[in-house]
DRENGU-758532 format. One record per atom (N, C-alpha, C, O): y, x, z; residue number from 0; residue in three letters; atom name. Coordinates in steps of 0.05 Angstrom, whole numbers, plus 5000, padded with zeros to 4 digits. Each point is the difference from the previous one (the first is absolute). Last residue first. Layout:
<atoms>
+------+------+------+-----+-----+----+
!   c2 !   c1 !   c3 !   k !   r !  a !
+------+------+------+-----+-----+----+
!    Y !    X !    Z ! NUM ! ALA ! CA !
...
+------+------+------+-----+-----+----+
</atoms>
This chain:
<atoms>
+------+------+------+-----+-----+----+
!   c2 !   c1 !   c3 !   k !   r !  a !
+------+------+------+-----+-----+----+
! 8218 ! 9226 ! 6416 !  66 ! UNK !  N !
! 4976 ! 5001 ! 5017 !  66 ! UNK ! CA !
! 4986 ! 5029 ! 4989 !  66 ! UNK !  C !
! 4979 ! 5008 ! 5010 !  66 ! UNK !  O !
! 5129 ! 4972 ! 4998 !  65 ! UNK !  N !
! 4973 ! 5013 ! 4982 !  65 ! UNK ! CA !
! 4978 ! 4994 ! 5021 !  65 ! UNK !  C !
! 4999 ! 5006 ! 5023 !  65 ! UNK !  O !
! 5100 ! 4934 ! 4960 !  64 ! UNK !  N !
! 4975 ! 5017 ! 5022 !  64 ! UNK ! CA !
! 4981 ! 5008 ! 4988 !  64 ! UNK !  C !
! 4987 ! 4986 ! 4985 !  64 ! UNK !  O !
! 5082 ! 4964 ! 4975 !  63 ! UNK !  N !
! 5017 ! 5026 ! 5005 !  63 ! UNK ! CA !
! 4984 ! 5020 ! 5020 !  63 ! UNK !  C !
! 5005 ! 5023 ! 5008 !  63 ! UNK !  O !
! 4981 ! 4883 ! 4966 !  62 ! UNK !  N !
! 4991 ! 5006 ! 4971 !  62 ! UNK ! CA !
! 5013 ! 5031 ! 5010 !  62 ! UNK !  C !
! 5001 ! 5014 ! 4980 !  62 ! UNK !  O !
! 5020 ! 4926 ! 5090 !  61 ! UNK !  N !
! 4971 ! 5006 ! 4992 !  61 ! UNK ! CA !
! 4993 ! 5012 ! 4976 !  61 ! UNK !  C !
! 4977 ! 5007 ! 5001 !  61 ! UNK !  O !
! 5106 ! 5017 ! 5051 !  60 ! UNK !  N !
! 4991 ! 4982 ! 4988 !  60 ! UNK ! CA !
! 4973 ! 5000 ! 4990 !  60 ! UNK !  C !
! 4989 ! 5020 ! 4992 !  60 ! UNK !  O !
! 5064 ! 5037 ! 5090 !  59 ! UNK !  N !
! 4993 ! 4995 ! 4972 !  59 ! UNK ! CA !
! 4990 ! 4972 ! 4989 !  59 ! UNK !  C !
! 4992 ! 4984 ! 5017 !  59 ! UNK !  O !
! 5074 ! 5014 ! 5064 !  58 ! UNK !  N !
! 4976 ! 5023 ! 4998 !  58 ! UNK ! CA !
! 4995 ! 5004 ! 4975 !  58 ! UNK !  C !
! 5021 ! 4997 ! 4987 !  58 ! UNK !  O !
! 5074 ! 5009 ! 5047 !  57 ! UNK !  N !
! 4986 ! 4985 ! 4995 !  57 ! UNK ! CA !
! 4968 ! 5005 ! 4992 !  57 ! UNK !  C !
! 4993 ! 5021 ! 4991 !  57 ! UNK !  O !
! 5100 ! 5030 ! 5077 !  56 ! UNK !  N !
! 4974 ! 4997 ! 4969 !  56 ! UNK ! CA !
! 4985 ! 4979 ! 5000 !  56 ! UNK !  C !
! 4990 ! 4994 ! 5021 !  56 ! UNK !  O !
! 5089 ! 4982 ! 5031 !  55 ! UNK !  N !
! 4988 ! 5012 ! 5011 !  55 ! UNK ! CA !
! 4981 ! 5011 ! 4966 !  55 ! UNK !  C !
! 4996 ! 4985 ! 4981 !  55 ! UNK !  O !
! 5030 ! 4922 ! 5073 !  54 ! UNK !  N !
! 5008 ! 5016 ! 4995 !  54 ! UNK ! CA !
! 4985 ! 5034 ! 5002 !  54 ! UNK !  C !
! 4985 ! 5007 ! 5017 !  54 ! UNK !  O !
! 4982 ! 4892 ! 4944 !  53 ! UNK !  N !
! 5006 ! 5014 ! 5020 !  53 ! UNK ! CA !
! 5013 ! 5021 ! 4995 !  53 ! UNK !  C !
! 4999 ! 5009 ! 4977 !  53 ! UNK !  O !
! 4969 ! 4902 ! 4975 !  52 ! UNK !  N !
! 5009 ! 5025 ! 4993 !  52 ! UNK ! CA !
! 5009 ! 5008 ! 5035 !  52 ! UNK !  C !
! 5009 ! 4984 ! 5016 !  52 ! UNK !  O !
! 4962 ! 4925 ! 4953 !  51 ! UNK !  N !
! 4977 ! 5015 ! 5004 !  51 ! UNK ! CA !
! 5006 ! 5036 ! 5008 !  51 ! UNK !  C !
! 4984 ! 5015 ! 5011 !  51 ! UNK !  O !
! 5076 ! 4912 ! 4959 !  50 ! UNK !  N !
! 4991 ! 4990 ! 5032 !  50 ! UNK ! CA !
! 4981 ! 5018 ! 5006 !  50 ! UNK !  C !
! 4995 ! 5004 ! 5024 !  50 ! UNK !  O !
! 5072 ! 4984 ! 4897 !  49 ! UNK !  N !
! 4999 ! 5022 ! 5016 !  49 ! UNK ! CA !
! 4981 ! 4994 ! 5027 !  49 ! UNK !  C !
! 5008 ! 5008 ! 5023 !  49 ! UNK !  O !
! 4995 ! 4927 ! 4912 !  48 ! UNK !  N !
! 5001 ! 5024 ! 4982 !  48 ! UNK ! CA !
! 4994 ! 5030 ! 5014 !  48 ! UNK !  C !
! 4985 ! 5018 ! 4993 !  48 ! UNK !  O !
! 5038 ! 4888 ! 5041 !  47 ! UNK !  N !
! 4964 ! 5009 ! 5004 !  47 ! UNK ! CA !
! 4992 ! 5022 ! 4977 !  47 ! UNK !  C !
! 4977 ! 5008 ! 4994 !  47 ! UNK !  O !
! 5109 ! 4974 ! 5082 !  46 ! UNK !  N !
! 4998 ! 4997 ! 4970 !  46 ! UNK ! CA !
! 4973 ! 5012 ! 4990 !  46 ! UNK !  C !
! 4991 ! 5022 ! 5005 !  46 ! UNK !  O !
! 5029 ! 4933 ! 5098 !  45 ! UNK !  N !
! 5000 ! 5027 ! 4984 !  45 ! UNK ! CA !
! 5002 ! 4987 ! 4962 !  45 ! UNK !  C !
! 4996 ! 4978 ! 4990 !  45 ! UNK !  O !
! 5013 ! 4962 ! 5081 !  44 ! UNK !  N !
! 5024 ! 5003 ! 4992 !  44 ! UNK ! CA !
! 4998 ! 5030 ! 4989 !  44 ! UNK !  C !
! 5020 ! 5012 ! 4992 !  44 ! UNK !  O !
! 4911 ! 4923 ! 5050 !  43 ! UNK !  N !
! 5005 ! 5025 ! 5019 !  43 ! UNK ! CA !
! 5023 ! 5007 ! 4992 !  43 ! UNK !  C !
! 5014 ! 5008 ! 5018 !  43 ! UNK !  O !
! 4947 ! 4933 ! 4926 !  42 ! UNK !  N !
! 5014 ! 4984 ! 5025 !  42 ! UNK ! CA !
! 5007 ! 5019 ! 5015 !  42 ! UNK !  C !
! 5020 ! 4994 ! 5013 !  42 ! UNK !  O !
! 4986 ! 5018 ! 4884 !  41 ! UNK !  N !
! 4988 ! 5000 ! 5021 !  41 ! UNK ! CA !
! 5010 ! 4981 ! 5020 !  41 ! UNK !  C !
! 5020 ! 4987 ! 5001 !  41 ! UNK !  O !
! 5018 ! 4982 ! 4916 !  40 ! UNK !  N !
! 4996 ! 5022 ! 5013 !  40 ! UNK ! CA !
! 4989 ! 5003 ! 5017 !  40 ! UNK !  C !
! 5000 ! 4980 ! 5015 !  40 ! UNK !  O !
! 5001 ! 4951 ! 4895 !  39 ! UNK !  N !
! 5004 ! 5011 ! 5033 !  39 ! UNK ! CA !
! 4989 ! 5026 ! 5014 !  39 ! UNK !  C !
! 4977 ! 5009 ! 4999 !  39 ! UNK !  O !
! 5049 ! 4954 ! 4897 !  38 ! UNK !  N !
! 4981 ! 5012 ! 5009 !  38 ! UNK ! CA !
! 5008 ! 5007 ! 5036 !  38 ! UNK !  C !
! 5012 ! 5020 ! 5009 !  38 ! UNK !  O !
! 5047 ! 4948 ! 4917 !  37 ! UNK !  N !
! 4979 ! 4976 ! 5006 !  37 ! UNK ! CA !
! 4978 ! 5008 ! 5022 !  37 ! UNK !  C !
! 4989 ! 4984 ! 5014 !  37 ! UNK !  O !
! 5068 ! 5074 ! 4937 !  36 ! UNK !  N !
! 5017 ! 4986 ! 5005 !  36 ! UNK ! CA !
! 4987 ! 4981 ! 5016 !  36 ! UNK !  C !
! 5015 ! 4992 ! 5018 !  36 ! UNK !  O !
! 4936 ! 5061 ! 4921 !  35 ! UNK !  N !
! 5011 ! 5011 ! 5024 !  35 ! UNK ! CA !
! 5022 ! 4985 ! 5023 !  35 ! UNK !  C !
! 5001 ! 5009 ! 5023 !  35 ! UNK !  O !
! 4964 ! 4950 ! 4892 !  34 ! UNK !  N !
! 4989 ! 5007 ! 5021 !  34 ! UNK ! CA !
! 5005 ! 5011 ! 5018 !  34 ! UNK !  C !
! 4999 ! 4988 ! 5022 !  34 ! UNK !  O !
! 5061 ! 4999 ! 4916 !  33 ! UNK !  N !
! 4998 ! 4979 ! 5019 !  33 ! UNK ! CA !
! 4976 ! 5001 ! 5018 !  33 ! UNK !  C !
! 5000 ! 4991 ! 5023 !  33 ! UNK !  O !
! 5015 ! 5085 ! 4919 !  32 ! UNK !  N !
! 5020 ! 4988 ! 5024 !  32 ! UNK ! CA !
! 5001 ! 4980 ! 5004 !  32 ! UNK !  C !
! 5017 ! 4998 ! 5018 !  32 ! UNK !  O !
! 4928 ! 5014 ! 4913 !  31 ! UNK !  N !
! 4996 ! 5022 ! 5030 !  31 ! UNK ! CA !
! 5017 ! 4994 ! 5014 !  31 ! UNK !  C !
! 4993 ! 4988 ! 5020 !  31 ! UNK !  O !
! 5014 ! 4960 ! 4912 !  30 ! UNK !  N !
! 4974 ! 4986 ! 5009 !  30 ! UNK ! CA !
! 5006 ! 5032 ! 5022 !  30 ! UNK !  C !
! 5005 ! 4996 ! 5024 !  30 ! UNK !  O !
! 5060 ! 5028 ! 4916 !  29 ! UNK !  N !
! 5009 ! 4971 ! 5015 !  29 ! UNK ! CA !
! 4975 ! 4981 ! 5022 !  29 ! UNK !  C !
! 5007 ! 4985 ! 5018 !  29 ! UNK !  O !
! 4973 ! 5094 ! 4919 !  28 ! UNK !  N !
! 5024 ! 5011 ! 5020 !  28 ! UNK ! CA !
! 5010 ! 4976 ! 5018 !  28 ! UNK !  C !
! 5006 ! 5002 ! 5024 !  28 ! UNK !  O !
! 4938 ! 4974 ! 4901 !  27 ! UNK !  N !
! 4983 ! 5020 ! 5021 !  27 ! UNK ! CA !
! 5006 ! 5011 ! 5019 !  27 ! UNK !  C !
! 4986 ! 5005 ! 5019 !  27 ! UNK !  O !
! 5071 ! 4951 ! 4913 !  26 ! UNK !  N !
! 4985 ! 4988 ! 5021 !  26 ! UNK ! CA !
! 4981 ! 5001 ! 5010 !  26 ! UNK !  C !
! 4992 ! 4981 ! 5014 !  26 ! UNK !  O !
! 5053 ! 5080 ! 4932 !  25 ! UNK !  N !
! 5024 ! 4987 ! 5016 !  25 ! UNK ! CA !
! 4977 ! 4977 ! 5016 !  25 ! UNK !  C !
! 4998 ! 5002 ! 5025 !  25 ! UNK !  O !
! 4955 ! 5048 ! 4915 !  24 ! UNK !  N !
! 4998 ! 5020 ! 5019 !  24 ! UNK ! CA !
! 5020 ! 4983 ! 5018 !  24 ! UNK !  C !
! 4993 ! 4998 ! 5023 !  24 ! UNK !  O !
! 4999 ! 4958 ! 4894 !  23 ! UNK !  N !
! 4975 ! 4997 ! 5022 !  23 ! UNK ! CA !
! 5006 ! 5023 ! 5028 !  23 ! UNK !  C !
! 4994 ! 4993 ! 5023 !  23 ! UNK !  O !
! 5071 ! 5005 ! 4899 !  22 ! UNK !  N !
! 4999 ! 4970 ! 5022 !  22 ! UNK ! CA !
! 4978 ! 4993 ! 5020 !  22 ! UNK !  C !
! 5000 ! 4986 ! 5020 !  22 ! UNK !  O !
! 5011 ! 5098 ! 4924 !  21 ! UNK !  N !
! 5020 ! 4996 ! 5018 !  21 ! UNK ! CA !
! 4998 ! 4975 ! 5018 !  21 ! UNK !  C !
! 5003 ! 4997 ! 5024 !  21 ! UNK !  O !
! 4930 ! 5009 ! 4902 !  20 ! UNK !  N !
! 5006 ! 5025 ! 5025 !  20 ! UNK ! CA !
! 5017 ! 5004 ! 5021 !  20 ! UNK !  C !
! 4993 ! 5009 ! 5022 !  20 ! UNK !  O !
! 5023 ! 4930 ! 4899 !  19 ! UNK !  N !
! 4984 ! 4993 ! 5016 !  19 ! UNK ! CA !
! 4989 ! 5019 ! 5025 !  19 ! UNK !  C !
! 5003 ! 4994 ! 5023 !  19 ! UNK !  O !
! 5058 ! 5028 ! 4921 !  18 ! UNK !  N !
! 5005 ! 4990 ! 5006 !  18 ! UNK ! CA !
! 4988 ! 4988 ! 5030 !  18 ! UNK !  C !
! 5007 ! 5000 ! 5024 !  18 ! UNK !  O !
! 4969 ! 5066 ! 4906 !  17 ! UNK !  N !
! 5017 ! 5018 ! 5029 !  17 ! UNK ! CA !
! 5004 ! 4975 ! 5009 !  17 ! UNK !  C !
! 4993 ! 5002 ! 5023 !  17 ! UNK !  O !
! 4963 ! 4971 ! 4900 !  16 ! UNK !  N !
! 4984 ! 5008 ! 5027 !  16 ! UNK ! CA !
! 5009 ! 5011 ! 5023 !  16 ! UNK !  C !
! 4989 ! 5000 ! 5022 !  16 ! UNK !  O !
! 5060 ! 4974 ! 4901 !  15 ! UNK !  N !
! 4991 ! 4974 ! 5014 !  15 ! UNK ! CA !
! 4980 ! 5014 ! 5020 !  15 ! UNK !  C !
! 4997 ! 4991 ! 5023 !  15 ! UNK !  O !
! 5037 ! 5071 ! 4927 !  14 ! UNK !  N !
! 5023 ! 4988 ! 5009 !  14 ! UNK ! CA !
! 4990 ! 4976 ! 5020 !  14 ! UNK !  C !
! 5008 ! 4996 ! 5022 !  14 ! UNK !  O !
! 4938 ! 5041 ! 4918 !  13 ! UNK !  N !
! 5002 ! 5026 ! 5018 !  13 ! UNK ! CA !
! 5021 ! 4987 ! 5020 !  13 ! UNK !  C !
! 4997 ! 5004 ! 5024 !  13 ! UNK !  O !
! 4991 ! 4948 ! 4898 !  12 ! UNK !  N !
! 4979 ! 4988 ! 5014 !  12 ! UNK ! CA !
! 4997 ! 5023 ! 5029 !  12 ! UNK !  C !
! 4988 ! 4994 ! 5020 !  12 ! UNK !  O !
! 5085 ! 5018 ! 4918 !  11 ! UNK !  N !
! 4999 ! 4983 ! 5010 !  11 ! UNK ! CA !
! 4976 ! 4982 ! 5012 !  11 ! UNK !  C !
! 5004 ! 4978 ! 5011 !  11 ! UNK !  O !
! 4992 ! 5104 ! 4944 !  10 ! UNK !  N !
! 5012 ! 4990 ! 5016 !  10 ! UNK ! CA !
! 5017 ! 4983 ! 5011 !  10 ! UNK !  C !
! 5016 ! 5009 ! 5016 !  10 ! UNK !  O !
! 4921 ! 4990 ! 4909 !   9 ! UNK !  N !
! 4981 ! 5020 ! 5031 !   9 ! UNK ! CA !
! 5029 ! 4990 ! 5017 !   9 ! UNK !  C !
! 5001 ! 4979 ! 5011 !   9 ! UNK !  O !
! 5031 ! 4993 ! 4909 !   8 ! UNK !  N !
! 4979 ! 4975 ! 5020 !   8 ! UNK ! CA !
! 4988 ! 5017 ! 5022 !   8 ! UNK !  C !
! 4999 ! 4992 ! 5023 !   8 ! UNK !  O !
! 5076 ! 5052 ! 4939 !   7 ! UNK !  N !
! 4987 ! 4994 ! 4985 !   7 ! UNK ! CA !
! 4994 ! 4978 ! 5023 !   7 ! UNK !  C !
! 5012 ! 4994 ! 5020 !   7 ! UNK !  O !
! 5083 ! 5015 ! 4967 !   6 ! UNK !  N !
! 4988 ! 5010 ! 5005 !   6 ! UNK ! CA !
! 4973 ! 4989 ! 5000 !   6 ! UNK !  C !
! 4999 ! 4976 ! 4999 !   6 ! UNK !  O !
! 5090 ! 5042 ! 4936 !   5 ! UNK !  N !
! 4983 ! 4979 ! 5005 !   5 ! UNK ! CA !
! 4973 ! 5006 ! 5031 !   5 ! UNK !  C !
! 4981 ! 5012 ! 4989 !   5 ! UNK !  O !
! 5071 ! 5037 ! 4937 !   4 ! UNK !  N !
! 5019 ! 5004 ! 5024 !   4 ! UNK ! CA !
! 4979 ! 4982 ! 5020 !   4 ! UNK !  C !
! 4993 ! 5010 ! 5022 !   4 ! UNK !  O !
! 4976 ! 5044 ! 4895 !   3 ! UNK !  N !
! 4993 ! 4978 ! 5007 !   3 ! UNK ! CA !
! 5018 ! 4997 ! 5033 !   3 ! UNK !  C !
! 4991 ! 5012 ! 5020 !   3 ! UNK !  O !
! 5036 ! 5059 ! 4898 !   2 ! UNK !  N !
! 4980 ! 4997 ! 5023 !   2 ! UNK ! CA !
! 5011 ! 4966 ! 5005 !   2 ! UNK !  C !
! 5021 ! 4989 ! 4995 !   2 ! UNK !  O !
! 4991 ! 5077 ! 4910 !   1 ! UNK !  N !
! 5010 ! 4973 ! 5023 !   1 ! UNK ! CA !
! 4982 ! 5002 ! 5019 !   1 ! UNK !  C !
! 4977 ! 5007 ! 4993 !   1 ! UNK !  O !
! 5042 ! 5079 ! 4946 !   0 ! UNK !  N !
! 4984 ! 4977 ! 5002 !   0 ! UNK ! CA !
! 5010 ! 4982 ! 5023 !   0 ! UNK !  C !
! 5011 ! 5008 ! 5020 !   0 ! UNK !  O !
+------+------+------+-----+-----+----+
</atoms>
């Protein structure tokens, strides 16, 4: 029997969605880095990721304390 070389409509509508998927995540990736990019740095010049962390065991976390 002949097969249909042809490909169907699902995919190529599967095709247009990796597309679009790709193009939205690319300027979700392009809007973050320009934020970050844009975003001033402390004034003290700590990084406010690490500003809270001390050296040393860390304590527990609230959801990590048994009342």
């Amino acid at each position: 029997m002949a097969r249909n070389a042809r490909p169907t409509a699902a995919k190529r509508e599967r095709e247009k969605a990796l597309i679009e998927r790709r193009q939205q995540k690319a300027e979700r990736r392009r809007t973050e880095k320009e934020r970050k990019a844009g975003a001033a740095p402390s004034p003290d010049g700590v990084d406010p990721d690490i500003a809270d962390i001390k050296l040393g065991p860390q304590p527990p976390a609230e959801w990590q304390i048994d009342e």
